[in-house]
C-alpha positions as CSV (number, residue, x, y, z in Angstrom):
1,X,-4.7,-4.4,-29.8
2,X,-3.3,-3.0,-26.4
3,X,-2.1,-6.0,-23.9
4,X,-1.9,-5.6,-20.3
5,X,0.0,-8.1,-18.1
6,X,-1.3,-9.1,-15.1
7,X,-1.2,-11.8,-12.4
8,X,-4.7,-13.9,-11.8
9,X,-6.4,-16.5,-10.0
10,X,-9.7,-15.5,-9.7
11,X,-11.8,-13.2,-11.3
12,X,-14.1,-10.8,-8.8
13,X,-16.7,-8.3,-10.2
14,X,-18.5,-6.0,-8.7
15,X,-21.6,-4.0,-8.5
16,X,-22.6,-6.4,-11.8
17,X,-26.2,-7.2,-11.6
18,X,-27.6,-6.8,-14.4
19,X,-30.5,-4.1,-15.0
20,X,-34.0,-4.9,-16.4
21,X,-34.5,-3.0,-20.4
22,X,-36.7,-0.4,-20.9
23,X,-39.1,-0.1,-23.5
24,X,-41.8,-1.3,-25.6
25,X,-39.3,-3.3,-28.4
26,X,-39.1,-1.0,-31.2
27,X,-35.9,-1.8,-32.3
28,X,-34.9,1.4,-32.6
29,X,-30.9,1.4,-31.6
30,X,-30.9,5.5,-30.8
31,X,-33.8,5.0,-28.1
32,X,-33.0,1.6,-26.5
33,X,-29.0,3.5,-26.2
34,X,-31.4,6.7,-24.7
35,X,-32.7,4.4,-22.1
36,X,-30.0,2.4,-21.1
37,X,-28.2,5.9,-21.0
38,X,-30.8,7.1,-18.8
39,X,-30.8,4.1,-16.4
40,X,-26.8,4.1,-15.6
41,X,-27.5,7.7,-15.1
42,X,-30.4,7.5,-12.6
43,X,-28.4,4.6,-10.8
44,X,-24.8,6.5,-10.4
45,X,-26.6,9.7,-9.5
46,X,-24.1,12.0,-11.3
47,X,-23.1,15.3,-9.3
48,X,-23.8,18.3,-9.8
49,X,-21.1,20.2,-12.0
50,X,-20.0,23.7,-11.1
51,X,-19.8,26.1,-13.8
52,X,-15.8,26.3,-14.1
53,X,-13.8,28.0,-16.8
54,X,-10.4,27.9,-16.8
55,X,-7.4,29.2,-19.1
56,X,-5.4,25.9,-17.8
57,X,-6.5,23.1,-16.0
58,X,-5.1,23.8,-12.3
59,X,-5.6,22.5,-9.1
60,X,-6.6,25.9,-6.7
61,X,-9.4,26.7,-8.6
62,X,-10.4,23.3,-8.8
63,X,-10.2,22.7,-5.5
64,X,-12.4,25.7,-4.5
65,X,-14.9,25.0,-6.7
66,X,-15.4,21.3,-5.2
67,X,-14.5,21.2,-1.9
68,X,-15.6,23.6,1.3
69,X,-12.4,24.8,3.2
70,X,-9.2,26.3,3.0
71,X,-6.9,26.7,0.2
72,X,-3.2,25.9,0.9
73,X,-0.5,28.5,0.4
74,X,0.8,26.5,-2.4
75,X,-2.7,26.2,-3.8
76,X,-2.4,22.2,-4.2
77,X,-4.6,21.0,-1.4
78,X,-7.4,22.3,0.5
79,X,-8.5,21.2,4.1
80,X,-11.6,20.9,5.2
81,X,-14.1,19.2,8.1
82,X,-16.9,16.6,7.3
83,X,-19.6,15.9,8.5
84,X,-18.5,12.7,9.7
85,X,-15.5,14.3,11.2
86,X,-18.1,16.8,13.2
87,X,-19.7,13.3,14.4
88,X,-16.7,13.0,16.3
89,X,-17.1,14.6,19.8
90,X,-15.2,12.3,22.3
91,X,-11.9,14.2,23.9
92,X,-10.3,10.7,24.6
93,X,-9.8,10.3,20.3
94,X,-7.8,12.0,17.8
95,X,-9.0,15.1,16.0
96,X,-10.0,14.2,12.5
97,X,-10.5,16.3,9.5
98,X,-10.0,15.9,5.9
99,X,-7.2,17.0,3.2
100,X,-8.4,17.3,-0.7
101,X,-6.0,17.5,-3.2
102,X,-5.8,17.3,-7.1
103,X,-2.8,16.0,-9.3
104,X,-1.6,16.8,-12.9
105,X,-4.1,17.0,-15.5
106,X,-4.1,13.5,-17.9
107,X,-4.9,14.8,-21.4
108,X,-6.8,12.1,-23.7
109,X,-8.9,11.6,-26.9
110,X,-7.5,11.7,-30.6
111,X,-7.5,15.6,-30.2
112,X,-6.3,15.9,-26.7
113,X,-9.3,17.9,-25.9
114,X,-10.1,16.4,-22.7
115,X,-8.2,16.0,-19.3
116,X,-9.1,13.8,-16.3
117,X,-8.3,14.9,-13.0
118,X,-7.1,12.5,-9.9
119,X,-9.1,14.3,-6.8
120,X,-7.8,12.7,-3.3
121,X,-9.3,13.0,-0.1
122,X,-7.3,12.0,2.8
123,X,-8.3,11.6,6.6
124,X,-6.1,13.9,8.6
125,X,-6.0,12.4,12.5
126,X,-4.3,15.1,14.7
127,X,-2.3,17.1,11.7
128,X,-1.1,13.7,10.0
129,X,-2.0,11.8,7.2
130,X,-3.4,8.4,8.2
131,X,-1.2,6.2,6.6
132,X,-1.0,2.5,7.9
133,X,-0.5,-0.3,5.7
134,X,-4.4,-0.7,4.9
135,X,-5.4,3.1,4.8
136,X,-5.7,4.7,1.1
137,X,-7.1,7.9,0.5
138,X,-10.8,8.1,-1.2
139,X,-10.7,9.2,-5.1
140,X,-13.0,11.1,-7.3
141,X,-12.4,12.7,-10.9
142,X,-13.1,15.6,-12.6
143,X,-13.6,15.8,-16.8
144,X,-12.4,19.1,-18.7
145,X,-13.2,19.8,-21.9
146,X,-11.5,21.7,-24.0
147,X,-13.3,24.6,-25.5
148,X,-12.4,28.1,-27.5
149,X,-12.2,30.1,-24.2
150,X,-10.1,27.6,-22.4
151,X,-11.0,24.4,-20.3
152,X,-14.7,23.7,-18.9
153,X,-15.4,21.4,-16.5
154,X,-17.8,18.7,-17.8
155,X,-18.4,16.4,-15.2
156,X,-17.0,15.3,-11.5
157,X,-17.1,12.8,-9.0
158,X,-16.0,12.9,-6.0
159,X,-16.0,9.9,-3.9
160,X,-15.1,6.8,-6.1
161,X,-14.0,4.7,-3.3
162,X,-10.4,4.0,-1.9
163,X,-8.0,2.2,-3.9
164,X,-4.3,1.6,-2.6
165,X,-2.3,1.3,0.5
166,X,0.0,3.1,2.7
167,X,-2.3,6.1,2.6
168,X,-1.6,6.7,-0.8
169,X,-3.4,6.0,-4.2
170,X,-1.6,3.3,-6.5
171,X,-0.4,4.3,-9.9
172,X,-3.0,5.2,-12.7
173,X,-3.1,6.1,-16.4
174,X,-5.4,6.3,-19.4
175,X,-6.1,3.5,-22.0
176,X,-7.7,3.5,-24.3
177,X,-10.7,1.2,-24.4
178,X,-12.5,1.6,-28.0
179,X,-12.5,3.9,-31.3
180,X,-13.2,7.0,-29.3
181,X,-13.4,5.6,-25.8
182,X,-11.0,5.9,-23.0
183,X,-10.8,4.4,-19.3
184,X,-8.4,5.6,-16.3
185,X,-7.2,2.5,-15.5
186,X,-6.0,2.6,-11.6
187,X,-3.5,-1.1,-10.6
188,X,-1.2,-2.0,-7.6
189,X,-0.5,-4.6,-5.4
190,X,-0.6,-5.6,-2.0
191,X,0.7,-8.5,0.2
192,X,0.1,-9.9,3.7
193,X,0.5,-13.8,5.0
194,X,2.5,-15.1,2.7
195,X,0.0,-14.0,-0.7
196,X,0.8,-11.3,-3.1
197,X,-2.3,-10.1,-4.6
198,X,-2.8,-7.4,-7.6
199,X,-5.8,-5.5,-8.3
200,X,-6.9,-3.3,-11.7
201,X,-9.8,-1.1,-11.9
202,X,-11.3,0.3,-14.6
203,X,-13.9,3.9,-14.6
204,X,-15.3,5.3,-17.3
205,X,-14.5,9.1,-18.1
206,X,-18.1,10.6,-18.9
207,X,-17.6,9.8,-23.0
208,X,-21.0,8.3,-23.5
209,X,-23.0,11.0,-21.6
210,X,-23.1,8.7,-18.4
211,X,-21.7,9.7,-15.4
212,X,-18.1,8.9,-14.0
213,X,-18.0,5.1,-12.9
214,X,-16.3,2.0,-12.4
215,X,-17.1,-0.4,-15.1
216,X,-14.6,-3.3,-14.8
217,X,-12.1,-4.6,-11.9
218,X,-10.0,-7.2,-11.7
219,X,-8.9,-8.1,-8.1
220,X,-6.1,-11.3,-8.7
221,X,-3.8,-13.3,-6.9
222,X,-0.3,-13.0,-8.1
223,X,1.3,-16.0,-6.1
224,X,1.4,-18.1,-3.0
225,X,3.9,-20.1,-1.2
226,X,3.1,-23.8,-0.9
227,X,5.5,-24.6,2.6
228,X,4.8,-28.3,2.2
229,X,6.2,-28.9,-1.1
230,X,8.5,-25.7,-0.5
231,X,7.5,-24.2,-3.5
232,X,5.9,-21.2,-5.0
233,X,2.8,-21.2,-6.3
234,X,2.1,-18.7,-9.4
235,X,-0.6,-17.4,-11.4
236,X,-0.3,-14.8,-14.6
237,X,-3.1,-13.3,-17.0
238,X,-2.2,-11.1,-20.2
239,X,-5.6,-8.8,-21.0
240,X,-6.2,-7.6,-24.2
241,X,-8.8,-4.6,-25.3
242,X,-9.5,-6.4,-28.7
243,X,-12.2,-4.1,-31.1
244,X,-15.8,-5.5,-30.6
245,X,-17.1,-3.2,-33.9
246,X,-18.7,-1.5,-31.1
247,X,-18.2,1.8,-29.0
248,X,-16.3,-0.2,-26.8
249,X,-13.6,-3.0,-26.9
250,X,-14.1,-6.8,-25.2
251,X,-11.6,-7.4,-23.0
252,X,-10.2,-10.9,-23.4
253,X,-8.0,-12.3,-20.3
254,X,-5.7,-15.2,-21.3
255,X,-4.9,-17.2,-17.5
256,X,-2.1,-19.5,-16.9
257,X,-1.6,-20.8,-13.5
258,X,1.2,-22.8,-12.6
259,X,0.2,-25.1,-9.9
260,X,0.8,-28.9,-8.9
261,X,-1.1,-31.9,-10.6
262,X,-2.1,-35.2,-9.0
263,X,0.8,-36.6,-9.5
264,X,2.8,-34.2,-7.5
265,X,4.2,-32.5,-10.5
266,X,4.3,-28.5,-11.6
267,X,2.0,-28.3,-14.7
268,X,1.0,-25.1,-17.0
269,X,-2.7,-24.7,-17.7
270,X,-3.9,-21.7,-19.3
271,X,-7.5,-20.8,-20.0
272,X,-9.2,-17.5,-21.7
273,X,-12.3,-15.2,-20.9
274,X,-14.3,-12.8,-22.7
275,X,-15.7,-9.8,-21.1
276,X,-18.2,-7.7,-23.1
277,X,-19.5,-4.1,-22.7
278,X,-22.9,-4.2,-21.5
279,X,-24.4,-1.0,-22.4
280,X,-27.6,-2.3,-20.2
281,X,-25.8,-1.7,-17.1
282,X,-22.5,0.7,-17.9
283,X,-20.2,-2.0,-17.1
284,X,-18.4,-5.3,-18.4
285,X,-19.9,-8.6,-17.7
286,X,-18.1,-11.9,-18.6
287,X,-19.0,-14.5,-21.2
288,X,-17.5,-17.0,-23.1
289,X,-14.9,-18.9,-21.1
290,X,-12.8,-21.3,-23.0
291,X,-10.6,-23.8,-21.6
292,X,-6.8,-25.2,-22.9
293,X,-3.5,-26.3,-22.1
């Protein structure tokens, strides 16, 4: 069992709507897995992978391979001009352009025979970095596998969104999520009016033949002042991957908010939620609630 602390108030999914199942009910496991595989596939349409072979996983040739541009000096970054940067043709505003980089390779699996790369793409306005309080770089990945000849590239993505602040991306690292399944699990916090909130997101590293994804995120509030009671209000969840006897662990999220009662008093309540794999859509959905004290 791996515990994760956290601090919660709400729970917000996205991109969770569930997908309709294929097939004619033949109850055969290997096929309706086939389908499913087949659906998250057609949905997240996967990139295309170049065909790259390297002794070591480094970021130069990476780089080249995935992004148009030119290669730093150093060979860390590469910058570049897209095509929503060319859209830009009023004198008045700043040039734009964009700045791709990659960062250390992340071994994982029992063998260590797989490596997930953090891919950043940053907006570049007039030769700097954008980096106000609400601007974060967009992300993508890249999955090697390690073969006799060296380290192949197996899959890529490279827009995953933005996820961070100050125009960098928050902290990440692998966990593992199952017997022989494995999540980079990206968490930071941010705060603004008085709130402190913390977000975790979860994608998937290309294990189950589906592409790169996110498949679970928990955006939380970590606390709020209360001015007219001159108190703090506070909110903390623990998750836990617990084994499901599938390919993938549950998550279970245990809450407990501190907050005031009727009677004007602080009072603990605590209260757990399940969230399952669905194999159906890729991603985690959540079930089975229970309240407590």
């Amino acid at each position: 069992m791996r515990t994760i602390a956290i601090h919660q108030v709400s729970t917000l999914l996205l991109g969770m709507a569930s997908l309709v199942a294929c097939g004619g009910g033949t109850g055969n496991a290997s096929e309706a897995a086939a389908v499913a595989r087949d659906t998250i596939t057609a949905q997240a349409e996967p990139e295309i992978v170049p065909d790259l072979l390297l002794d070591k996983v480094e970021a130069g040739p990476l780089l080249q391979a995935l992004f148009p541009g030119t290669l730093a000096k150093d060979g860390k970054s590469v910058d570049w001009t897209s095509a929503e940067d060319n859209a830009n043709t009023d004198p008045t505003q700043p040039t734009s352009s964009s700045r791709s980089t990659a960062g250390k390779p992340i071994t994982f699996g029992r063998l260590k025979d797989r490596a997930v790369v953090l891919l950043q793409t940053f907006t570049v306005h007039n030769g700097q970095i954008a980096d106000c309080r609400a601007c974060t770089p967009t992300i993508g990945l890249a999955i090697f596998q390690k073969v006799a000849s060296g380290w192949q590239l197996k899959a890529v993505a490279r827009r995953l969104g933005g996820y961070g602040a100050n125009g960098k991306t928050w902290p990440q690292e692998v966990v593992k999520a199952g017997p022989d399944r494995h999540f980079l699990r990206i968490a930071g916090a941010f705060g603004m009016g008085g709130q402190n909130s913390a977000s975790y997101f979860f994608f998937s590293l290309a294990e189950d033949g589906t592409p790169i994804r996110m498949v679970h995120e928990q955006s939380t509030l970590e606390e709020y002042e209360d001015p007219e009671n001159n108190a703090t209000i506070g909110h903390r969840a623990t998750m836990e991957f617990v084994p499901s006897g599938g390919d993938y662990d549950d998550i279970v999220a245990t809450y407990t908010r501190n907050d005031r009662n009727e009677a004007g008093s602080m009072e603990r309540t605590t209260r757990t939620e399940t969230y399952h794999f669905d194999p159906t859509t890729g991603k985690y959905d959540s079930h089975d609630p229970r309240g407590g004290s």
